[in-house]
ZASETI-356972 format. One record per atom (N, C-alpha, C, CB): x, y, z; residue in one letter. Coordinates in steps of 0.001 Angstrom, whole numbers, padded with zeros to 6 digits, always signed. Glycine has a CB too. Layout:
XYZA ...
//
This chain:
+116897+236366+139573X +117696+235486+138725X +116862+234964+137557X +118260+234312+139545X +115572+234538+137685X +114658+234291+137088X +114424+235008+135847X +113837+234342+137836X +114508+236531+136366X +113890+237242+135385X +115082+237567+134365X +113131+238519+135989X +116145+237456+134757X +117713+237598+134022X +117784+237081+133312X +118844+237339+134467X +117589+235237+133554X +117712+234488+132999X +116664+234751+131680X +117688+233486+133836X +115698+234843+131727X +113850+234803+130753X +114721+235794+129461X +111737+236131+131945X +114877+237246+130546X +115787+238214+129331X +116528+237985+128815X +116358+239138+129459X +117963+237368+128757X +118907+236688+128938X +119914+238012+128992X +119060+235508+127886X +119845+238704+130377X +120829+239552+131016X +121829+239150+131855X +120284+240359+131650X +122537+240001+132432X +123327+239355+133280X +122724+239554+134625X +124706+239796+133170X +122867+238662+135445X +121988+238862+136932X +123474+239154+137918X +120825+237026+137566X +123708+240442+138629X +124223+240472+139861X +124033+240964+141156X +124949+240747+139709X +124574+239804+142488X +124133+240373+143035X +125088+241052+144312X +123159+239696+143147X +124646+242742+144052X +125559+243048+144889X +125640+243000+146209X +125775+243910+144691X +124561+242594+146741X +124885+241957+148240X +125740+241078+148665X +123996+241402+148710X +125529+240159+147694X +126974+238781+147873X +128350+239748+147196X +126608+236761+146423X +128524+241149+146985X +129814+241281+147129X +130229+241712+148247X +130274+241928+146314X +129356+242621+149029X +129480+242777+150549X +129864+241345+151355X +128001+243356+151115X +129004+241296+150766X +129352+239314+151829X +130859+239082+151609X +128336+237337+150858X +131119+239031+150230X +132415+238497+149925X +133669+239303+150550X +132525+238452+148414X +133756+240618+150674X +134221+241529+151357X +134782+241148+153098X +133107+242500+151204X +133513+241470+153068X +133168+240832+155039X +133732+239388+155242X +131084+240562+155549X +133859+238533+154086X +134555+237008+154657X +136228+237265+154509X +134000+235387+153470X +136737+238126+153507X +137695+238450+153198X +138189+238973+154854X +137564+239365+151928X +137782+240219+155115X +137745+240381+156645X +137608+239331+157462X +136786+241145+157038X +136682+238178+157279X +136588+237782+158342X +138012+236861+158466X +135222+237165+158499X +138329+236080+157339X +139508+235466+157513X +140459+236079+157847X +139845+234918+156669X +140865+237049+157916X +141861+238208+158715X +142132+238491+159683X +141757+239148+158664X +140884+237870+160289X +140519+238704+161814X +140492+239821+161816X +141318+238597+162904X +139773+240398+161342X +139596+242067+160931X +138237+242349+161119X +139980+242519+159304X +137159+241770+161474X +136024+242088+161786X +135452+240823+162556X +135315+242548+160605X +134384+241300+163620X +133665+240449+164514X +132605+240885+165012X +134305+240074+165460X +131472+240015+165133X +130205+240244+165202X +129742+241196+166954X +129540+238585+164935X +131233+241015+167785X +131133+241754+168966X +131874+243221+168901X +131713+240875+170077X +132861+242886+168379X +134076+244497+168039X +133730+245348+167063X +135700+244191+167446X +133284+244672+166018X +133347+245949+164913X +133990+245353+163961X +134126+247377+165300X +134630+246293+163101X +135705+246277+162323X +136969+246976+162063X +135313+246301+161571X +138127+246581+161873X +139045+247040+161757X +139368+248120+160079X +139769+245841+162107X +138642+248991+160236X +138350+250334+159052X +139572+250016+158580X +138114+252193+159537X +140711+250221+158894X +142305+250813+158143X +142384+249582+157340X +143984+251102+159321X +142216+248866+158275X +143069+247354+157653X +142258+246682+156076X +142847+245780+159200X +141350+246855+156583X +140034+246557+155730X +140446+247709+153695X +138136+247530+157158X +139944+249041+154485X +140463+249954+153451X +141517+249786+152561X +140762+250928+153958X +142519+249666+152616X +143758+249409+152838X +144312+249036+151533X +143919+248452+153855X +143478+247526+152184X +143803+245989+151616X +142549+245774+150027X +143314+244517+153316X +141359+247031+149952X +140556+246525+148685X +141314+246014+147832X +139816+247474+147964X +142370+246474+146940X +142655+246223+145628X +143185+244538+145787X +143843+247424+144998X +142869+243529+147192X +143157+242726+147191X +142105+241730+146956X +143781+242769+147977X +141180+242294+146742X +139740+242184+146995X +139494+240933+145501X +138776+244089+146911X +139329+240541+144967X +139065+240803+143247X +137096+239674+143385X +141089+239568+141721X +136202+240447+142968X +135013+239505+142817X +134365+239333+141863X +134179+239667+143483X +134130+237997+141335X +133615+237907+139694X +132471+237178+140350X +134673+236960+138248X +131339+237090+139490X +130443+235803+138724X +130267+235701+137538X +129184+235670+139009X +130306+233929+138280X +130682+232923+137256X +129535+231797+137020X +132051+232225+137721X +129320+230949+135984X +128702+229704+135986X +129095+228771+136434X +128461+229339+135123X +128998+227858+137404X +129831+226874+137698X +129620+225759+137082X +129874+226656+138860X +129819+224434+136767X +129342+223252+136163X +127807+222654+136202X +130137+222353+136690X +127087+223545+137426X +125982+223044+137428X +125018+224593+136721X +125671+222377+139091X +125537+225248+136016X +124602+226363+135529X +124147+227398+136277X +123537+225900+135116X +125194+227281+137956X +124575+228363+138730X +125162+229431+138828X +124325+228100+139872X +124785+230693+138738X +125422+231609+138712X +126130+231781+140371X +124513+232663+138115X +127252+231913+140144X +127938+231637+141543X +128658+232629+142049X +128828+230559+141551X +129393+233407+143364X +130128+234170+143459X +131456+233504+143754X +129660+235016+144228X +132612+234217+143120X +134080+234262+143365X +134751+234849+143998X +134619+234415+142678X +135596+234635+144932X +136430+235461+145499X +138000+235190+145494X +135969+235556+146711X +138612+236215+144799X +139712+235255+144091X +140014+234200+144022X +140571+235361+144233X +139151+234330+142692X +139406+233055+141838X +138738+231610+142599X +141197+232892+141650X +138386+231820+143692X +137617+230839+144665X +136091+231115+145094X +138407+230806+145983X +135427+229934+144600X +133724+229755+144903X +133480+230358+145967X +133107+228315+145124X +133000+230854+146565X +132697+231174+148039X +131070+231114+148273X +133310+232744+148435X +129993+230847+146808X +128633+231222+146813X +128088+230343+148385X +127809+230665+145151X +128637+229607+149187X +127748+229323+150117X +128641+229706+151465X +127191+227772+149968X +129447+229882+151415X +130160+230541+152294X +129638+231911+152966X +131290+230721+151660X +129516+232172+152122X +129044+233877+152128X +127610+234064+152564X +129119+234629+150521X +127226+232909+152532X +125369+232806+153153X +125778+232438+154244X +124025+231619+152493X +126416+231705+154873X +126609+231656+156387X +126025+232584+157308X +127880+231744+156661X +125542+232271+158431X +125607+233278+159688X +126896+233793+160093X +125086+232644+160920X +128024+233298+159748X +128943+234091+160589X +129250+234968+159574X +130198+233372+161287X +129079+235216+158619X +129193+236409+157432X +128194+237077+157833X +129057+236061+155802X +126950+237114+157935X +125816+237489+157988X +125931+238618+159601X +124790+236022+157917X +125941+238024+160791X +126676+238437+161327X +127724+240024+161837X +126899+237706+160928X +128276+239908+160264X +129452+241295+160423X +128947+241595+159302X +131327+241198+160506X +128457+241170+158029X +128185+242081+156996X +128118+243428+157226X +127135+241793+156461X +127518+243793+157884X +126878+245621+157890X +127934+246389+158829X +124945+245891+158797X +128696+245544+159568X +129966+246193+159977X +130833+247070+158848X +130853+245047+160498X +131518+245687+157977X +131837+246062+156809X +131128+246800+155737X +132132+245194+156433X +129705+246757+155570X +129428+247185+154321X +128944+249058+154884X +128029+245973+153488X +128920+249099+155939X +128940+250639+156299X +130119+251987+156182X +128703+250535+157609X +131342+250764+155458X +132760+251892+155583X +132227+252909+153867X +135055+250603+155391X +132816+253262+154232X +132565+254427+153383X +133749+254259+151803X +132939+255998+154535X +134933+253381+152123X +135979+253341+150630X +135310+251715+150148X +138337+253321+151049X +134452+251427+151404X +134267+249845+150563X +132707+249956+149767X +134217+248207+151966X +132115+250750+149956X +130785+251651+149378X +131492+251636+147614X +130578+253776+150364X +132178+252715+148064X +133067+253217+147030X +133726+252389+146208X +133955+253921+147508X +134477+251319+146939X +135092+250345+145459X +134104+249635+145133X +136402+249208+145610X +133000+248903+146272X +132165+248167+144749X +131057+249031+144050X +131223+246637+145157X +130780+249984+144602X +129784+250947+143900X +130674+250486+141927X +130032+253253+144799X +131388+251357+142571X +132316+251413+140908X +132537+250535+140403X +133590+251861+140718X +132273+249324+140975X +132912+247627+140562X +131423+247098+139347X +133004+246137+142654X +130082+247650+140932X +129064+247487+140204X +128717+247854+138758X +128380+247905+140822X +128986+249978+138733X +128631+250094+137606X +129180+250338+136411X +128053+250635+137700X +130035+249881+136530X +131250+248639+135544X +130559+247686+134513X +132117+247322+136716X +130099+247082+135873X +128964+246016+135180X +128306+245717+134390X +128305+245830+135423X +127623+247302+135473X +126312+247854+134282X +126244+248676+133167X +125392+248529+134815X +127311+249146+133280X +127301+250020+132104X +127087+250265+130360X +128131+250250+132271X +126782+248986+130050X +126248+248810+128744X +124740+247968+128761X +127402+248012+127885X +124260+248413+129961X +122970+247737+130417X +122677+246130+130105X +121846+248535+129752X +121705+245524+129984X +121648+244178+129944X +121669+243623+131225X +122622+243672+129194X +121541+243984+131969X +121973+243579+133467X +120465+243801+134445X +123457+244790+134088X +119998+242874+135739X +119259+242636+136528X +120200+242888+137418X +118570+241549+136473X +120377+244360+138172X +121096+244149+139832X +120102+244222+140785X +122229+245350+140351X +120812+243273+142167X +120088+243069+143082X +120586+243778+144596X +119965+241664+143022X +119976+244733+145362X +120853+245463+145862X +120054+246087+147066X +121453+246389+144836X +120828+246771+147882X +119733+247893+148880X +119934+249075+148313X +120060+248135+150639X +121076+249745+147701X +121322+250706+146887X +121478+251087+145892X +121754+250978+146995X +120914+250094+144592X +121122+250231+143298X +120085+251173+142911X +121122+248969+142576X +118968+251418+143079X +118108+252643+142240X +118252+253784+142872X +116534+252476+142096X +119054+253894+144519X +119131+255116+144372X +120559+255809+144505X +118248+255563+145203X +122010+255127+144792X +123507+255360+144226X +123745+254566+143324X +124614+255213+145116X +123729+253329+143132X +124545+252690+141729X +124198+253433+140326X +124067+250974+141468X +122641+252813+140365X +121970+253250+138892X +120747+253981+138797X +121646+252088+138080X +121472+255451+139620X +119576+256128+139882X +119124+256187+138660X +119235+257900+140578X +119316+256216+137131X +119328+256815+136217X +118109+255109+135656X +121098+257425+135587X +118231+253908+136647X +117493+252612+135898X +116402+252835+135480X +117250+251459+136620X +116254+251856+134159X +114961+252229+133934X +113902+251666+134335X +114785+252304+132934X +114244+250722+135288X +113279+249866+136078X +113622+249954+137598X +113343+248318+135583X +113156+250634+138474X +112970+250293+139616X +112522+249520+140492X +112766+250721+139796X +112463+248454+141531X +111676+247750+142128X +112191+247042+143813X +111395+246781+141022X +111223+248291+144865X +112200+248212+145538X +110547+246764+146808X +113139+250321+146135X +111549+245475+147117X +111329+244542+147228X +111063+244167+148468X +111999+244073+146719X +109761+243807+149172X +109613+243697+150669X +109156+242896+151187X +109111+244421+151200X +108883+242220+152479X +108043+241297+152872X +108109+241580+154242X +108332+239933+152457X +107254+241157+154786X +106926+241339+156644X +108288+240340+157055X +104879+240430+157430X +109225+240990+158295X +110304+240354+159336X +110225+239111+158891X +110042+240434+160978X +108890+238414+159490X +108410+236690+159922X +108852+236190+158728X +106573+236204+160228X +108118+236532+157852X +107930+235854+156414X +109552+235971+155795X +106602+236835+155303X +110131+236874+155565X +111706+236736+155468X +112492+236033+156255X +112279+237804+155569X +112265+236236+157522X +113101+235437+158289X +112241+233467+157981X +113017+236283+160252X +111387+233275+157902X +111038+231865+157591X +111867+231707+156402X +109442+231543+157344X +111352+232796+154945X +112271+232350+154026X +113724+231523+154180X +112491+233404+153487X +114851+232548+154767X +115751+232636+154879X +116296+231488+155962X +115838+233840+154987X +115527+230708+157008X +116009+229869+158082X +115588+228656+156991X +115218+230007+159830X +114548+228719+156025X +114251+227361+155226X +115898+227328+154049X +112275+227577+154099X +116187+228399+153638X +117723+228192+152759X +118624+227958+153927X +118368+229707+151730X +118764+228168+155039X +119704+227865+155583X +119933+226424+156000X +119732+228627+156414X +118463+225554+156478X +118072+224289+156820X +118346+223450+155301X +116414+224315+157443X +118555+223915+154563X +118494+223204+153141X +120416+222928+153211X +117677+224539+151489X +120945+223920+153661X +122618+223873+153066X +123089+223081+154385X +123625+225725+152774X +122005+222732+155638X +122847+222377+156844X +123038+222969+157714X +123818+222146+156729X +123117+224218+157924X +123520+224973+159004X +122332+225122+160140X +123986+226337+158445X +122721+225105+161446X +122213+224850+162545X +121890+225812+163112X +122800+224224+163196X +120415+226719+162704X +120206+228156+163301X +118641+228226+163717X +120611+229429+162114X +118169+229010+164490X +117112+229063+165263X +116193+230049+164523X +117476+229430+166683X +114745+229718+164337X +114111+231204+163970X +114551+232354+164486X +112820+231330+164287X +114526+232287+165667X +115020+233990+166613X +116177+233995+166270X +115017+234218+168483X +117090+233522+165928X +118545+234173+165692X +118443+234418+164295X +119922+233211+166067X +117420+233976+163466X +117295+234823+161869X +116936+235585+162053X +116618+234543+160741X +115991+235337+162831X +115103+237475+162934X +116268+237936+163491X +113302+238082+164382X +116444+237799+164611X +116919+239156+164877X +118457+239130+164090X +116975+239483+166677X +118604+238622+163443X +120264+239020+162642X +119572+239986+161791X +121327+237578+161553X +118303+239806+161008X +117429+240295+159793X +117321+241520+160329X +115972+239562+159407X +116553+241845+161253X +116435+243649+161650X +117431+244501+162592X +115036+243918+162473X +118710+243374+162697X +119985+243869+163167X +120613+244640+161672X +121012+242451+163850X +120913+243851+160576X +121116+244028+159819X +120392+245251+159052X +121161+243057+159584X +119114+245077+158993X +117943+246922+158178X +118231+247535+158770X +116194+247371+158124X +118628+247869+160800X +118655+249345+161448X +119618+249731+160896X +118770+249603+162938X +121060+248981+160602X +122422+248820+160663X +122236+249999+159232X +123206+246963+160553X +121315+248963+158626X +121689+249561+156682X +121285+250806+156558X +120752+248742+155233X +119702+251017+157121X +119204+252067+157292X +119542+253394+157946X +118470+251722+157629X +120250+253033+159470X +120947+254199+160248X +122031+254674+159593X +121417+253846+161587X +122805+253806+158505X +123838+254078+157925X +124647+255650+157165X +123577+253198+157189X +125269+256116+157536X +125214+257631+156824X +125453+257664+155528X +126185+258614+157333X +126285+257042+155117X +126711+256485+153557X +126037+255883+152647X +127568+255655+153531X +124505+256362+151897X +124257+255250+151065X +122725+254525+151804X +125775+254160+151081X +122387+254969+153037X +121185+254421+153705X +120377+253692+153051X +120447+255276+154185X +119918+252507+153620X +118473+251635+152902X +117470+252180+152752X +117891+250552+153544X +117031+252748+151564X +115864+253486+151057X +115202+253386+150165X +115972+254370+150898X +113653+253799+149864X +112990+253123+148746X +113256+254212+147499X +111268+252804+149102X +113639+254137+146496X +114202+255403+145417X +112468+255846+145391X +115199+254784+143394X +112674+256888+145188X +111227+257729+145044X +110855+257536+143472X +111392+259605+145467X +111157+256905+142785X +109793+256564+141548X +110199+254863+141182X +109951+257875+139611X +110270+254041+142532X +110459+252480+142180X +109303+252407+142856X +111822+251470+142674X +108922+251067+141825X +107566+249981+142477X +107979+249528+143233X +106878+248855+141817X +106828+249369+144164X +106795+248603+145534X +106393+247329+145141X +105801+249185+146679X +106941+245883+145595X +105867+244553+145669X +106482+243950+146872X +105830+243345+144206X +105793+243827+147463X +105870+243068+148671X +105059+241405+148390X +105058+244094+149944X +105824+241073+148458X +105843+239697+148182X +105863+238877+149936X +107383+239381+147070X +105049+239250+150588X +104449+238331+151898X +103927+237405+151725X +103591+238770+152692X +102928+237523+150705X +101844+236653+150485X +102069+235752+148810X +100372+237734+150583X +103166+236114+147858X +103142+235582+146914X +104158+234551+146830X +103120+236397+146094X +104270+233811+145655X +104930+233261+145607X +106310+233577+144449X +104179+232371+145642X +106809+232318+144105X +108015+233095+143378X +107607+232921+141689X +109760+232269+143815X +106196+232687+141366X +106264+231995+139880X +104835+233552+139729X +105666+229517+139633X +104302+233652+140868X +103606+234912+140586X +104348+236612+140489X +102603+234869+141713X +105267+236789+141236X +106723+237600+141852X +106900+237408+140109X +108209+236622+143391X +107412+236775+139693X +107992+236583+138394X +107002+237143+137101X +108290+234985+138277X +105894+236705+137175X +104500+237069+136111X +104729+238577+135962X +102681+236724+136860X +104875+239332+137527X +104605+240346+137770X +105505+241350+136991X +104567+240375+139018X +106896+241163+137805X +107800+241599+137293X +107970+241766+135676X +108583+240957+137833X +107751+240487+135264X +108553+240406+133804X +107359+241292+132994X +108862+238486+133055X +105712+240932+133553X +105317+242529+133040X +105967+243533+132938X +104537+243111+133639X +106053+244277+134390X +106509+245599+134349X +107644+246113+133235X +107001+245803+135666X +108619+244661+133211X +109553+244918+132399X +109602+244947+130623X +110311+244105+132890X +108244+243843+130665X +108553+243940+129198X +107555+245111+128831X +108286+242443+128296X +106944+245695+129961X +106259+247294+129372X +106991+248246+128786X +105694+248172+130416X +108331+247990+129323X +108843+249176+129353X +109538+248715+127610X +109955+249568+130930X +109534+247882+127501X +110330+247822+125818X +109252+247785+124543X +111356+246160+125606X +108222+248079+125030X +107492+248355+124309X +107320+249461+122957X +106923+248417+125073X 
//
């Protein structure tokens, strides 16, 4: 977001449209963190789908789901949860793939993704595929959750966290993979103002 902002691109991120997807389901009763998901119903129903970002009054770039905020909703554990249920169908790949590179298509844009350098935008001219050790993500991620309120345990972040990578990774459609000519930074050990130094190098190399 950082670095979007510095450029002044547009930052999206397509993970929170999966999310947004999967809550859409979830209010349906169409997916659950024990059953699965209901494929037909789900399929079906995209064009009911509609997901923008927006600025909200406080300058944050936020997600919509018709026409409704959902940006903290969608961080929940119980989204979190079924995400990879949903984001493994194969027509919901497909509508936001195309939603994404929509987006992107007159470039200007920072996407944030498991599949953007190698189905959305193999063609980017910046690659950067983004890592950190289990622990250190899962601390990240239980400290944003302790910040919004929600009542969750280290062990139930981890293991949602590498429930979620086998899920993405075993996936046949689109698998979690590193594109073969993106930088690696693993950011275990850094922080987010060094993460940033780094990056906005790489990037402003390239406009050189």
């Amino acid at each position: 977001k950082a670095l979007a902002k510095s450029m002044g691109y547009v930052y999206v991120d397509s993970g929170a449209m999966y999310r947004a997807v999967a809550l859409f389901a979830l209010r349906k009763g169409w997916v659950s963190k024990e059953n699965g998901c209901d494929a037909v119903a789900i399929e079906s129903t995209l064009d009911q789908v509609q997901i923008t970002f927006e600025l909200d009054a406080a300058g944050v770039n936020a997600t919509f789901l018709n026409g409704q905020r959902v940006e903290e909703e969608i961080r929940e554990m119980a989204v979190s949860h079924v995400v990879s249920h949903v984001a493994k169908l194969s027509e919901v790949r497909r509508y936001l793939v195309a939603l994404q590179q929509a987006m992107g298509r007159n470039g200007g844009v920072v996407m944030d993704g498991r599949d953007i350098g190698t189905v959305v935008f193999p063609n980017a001219e910046l690659k950067i595929f983004m890592t950190a050790s289990d622990d250190v993500r899962a601390a990240r991620r239980k400290a944003e959750l302790d910040f919004k309120g929600q009542d969750v345990t280290f062990q139930e972040v981890l293991e949602n966290l590498k429930s979620r990578d086998k899920a993405d990774m075993e996936r046949s459609d689109s698998p979690l993979i590193a594109a073969e000519n993106a930088r690696t930074l693993d950011n275990s050990t850094m922080n987010r103002e060094d993460q940033f130094e780094l990056v906005l190098g790489w990037t402003q190399s390239l406009l050189v």
